[in-house]
C-alpha positions in Angstrom: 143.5 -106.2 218.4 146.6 -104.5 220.1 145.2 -100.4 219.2 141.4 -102.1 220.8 143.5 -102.9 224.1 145.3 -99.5 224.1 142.5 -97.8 223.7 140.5 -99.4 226.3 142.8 -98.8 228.7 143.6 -95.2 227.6 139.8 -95.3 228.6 140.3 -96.3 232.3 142.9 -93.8 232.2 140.6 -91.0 232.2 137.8 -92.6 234.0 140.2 -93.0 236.4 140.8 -89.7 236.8 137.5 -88.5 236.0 135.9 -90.3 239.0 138.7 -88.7 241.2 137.0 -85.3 239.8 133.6 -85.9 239.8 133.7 -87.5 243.3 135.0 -84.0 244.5 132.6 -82.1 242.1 129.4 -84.3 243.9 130.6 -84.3 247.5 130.6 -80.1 247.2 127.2 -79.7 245.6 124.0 -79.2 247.7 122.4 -83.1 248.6 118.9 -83.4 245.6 115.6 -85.0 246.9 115.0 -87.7 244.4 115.8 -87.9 240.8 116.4 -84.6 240.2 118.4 -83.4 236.7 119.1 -80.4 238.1 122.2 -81.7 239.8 123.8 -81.8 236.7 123.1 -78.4 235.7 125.1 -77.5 239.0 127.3 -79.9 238.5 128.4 -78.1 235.6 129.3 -74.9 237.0 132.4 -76.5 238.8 135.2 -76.9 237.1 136.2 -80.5 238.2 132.9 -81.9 237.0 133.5 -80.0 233.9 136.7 -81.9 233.2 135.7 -85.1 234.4 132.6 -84.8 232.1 135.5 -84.1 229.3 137.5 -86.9 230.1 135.0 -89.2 230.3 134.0 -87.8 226.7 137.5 -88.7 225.4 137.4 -92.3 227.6 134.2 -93.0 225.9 135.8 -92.4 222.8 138.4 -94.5 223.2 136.0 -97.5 224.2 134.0 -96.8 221.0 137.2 -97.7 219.4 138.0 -101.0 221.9 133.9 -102.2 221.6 134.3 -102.3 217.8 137.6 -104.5 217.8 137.6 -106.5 220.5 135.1 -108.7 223.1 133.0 -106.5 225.3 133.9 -109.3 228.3 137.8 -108.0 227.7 136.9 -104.4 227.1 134.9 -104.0 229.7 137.4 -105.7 232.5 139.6 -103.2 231.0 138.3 -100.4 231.4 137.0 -101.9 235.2 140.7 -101.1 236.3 139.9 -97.5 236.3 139.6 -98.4 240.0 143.3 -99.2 240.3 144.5 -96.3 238.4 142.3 -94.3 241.0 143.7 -95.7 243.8 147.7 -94.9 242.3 146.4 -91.0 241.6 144.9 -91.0 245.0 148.0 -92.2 246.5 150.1 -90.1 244.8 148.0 -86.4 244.6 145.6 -87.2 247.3 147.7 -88.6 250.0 145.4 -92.2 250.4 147.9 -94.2 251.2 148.0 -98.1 249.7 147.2 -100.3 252.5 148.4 -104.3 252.5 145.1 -104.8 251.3 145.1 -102.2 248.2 148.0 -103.5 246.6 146.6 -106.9 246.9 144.3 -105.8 244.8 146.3 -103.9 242.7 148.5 -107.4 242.1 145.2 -109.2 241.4 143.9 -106.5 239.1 147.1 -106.8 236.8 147.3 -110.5 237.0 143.1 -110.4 235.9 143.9 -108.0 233.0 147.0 -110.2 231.8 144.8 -113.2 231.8 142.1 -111.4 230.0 144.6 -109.8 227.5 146.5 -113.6 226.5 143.0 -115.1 225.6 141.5 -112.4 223.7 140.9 -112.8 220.4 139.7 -110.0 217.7 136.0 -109.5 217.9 133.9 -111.3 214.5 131.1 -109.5 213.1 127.5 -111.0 213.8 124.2 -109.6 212.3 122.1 -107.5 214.7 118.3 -107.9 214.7 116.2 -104.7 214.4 114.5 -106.1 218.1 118.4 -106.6 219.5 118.7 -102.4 218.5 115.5 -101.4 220.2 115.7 -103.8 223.1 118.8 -101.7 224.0 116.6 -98.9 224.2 114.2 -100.0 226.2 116.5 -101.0 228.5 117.9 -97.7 228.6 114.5 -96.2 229.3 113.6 -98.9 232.0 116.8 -98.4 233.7 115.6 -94.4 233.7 111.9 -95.2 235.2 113.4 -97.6 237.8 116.0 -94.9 238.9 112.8 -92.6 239.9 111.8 -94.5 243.0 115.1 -95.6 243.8 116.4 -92.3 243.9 114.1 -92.0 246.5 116.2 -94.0 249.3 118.3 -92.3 251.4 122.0 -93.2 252.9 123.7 -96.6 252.0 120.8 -98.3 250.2 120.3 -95.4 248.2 124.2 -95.4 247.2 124.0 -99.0 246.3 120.8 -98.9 244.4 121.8 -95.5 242.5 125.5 -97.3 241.6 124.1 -100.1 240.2 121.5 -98.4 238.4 124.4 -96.7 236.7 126.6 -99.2 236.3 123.9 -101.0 234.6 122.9 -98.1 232.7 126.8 -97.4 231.4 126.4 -101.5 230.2 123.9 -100.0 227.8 125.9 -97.7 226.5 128.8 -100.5 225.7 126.5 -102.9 224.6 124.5 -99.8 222.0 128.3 -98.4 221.0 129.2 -102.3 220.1 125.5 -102.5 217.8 125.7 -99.3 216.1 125.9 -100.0 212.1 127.9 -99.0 209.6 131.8 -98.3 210.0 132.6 -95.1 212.4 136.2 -94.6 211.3 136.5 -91.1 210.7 136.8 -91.3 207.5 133.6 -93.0 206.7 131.3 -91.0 209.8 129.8 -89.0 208.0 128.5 -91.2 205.3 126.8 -93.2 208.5 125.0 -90.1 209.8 121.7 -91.7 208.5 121.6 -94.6 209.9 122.9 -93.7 212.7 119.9 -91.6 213.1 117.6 -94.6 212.4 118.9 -97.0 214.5 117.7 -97.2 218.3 121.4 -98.3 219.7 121.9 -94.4 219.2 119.0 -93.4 221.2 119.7 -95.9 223.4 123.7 -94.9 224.1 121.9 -90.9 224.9 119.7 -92.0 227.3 121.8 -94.6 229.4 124.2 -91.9 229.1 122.1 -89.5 230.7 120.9 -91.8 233.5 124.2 -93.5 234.5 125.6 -89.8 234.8 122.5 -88.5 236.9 122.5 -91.5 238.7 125.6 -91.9 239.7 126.0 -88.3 240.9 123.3 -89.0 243.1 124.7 -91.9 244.5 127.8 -89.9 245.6 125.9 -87.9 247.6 123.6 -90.8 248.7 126.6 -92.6 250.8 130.1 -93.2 250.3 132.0 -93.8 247.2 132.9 -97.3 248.2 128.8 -98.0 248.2 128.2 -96.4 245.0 131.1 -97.5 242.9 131.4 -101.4 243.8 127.8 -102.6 242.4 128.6 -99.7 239.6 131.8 -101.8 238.1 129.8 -104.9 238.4 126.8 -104.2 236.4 128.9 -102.2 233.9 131.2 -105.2 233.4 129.3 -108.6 233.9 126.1 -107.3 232.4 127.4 -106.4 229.1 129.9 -109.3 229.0 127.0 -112.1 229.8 125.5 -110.1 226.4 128.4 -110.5 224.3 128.7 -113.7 225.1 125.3 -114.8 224.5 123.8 -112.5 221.8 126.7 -111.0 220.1 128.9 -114.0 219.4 132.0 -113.2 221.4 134.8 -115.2 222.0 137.8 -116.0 223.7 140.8 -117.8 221.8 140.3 -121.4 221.1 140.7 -123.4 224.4 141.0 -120.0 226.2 137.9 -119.8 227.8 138.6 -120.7 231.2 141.8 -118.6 231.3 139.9 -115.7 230.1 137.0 -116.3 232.6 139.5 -116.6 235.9 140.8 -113.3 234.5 137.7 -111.2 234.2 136.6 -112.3 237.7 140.1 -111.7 239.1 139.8 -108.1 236.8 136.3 -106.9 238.6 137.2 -108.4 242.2 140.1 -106.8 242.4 138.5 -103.6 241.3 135.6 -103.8 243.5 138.4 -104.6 246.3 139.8 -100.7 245.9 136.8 -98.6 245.8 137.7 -97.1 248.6 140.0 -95.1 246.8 137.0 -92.9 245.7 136.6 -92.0 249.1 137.6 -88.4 248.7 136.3 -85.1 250.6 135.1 -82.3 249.2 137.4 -79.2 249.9 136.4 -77.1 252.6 135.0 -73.7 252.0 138.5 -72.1 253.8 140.4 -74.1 252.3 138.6 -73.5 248.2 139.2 -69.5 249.3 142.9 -69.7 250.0 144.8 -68.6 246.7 
């Protein structure tokens, strides 16, 4: 249990970071009409996306590792502090300073991730129906064909709608990495390449991949960071707890339920509370020329 909590929050570590880098990488590319992949492909000529891109590789990684140990209700409040961890590197490199307010939250955020941490317990195995596999699909591709008039909006709306999308899209992906079969150590990976290959949770992780990381590009541009990141924590965190609770047996330490319910909310409001901290400008021109 104690390497699943490192590892999730080795996780918010580098989303932390990453969203510092991708928020610059989106505010400096040209604004898309609709859903349009070819962001990405821009996207990928900077060099800050690039690296957030890696560093949310390696933070995905690392939740693989939490999803398969642990409760996706305490993994995913976890890895919800990425917000706080943004808000101390934005403090620190960006020069956003902490208001009264922000370290509030920062407080709350802690005391929400000590709560959640007490009254975990290791995650049990549970048998996964075939349907359970491909419903995670279809979500994923649901998610996708709602994103295309969405990503229609324009200004806050659009932000919000786009942010959600994705942060319901990267609920997918922890709810597809927890129901993929066979044991992923590295020592036994290979011998699961086959069914990995047949089972729809792996399908399923690609495309909500692919749609929470076009989405929520657009969304940057769509409005401020603020609008797209707050509804993106909650649907990556709530949704996918609400599953594990329901349909994938998790659970909280006996007689722990209530602590580890105040500490989850506590975990995602006080993360929502400092997603302002994303609220970073794109360097000017002038300024990207100066050696």
């Amino acid at each position: 249990m104690l390497a699943g909590l490192v590892a999730a929050a080795g996780a918010a570590w580098c989303y932390g970071v990453s969203s510092i880098l991708q928020a610059l990488a989106s505010r400096s590319a040209a604004p898309v009409e609709g859903l349009d992949p070819r962001l990405l492909v821009r996207l990928l000529r900077n060099w800050r996306y690039v690296l957030g891109v890696c560093l949310d590789g390696l933070g995905f990684l690392l939740s693989l590792v939490a999803v398969r140990s642990l409760p996706l209700f305490v993994v995913q409040s976890v890895v919800a502090s990425f917000l706080a961890i943004t808000a101390i590197l934005g403090a620190v490199f960006l020069r956003m300073p902490l208001r009264r307010l922000d370290r509030i939250g920062l407080v709350v955020v802690v005391a929400g991730l000590v709560l959640v941490g007490v009254s975990a317990t290791e995650d049990r195995s549970v048998d996964v129906s075939r349907a359970e596999q491909w419903g995670t699909l279809v979500a994923a591709v649901l998610l996708g064909l709602a994103a295309v008039p969405l990503a229609r909006l324009r200004g806050a709306a659009g932000a919000t709608a786009l942010g959600a999308v994705a942060g319901l899209a990267y609920g997918v992906t922890a709810v597809a990495s927890r129901i993929l079969p066979g044991d992923l150590s590295p020592e036994h990976l290979l011998d699961e390449v086959g069914p990995l290959l047949r089972s729809p949770a792996t399908y399923a992780l690609a495309v909500a991949g692919g749609v929470a990381m076009l989405t929520y590009s657009i969304a940057l541009q769509r409005g401020s960071v603020t609008r797209a990141t707050a509804p993106l924590v909650v649907g990556e965190t709530v949704g996918p707890a609400l599953v594990g609770l329901f349909l994938l047996g998790d659970q909280t330490r006996a007689g722990w339920g209530p602590v580890a319910a105040a500490g989850f909310l506590l975990s995602v409001c006080g993360a929502v509370s400092l997603a302002r901290h994303g609220e970073v400008e794109a360097p000017s021109e002038e300024a990207a020329s100066v050696p």
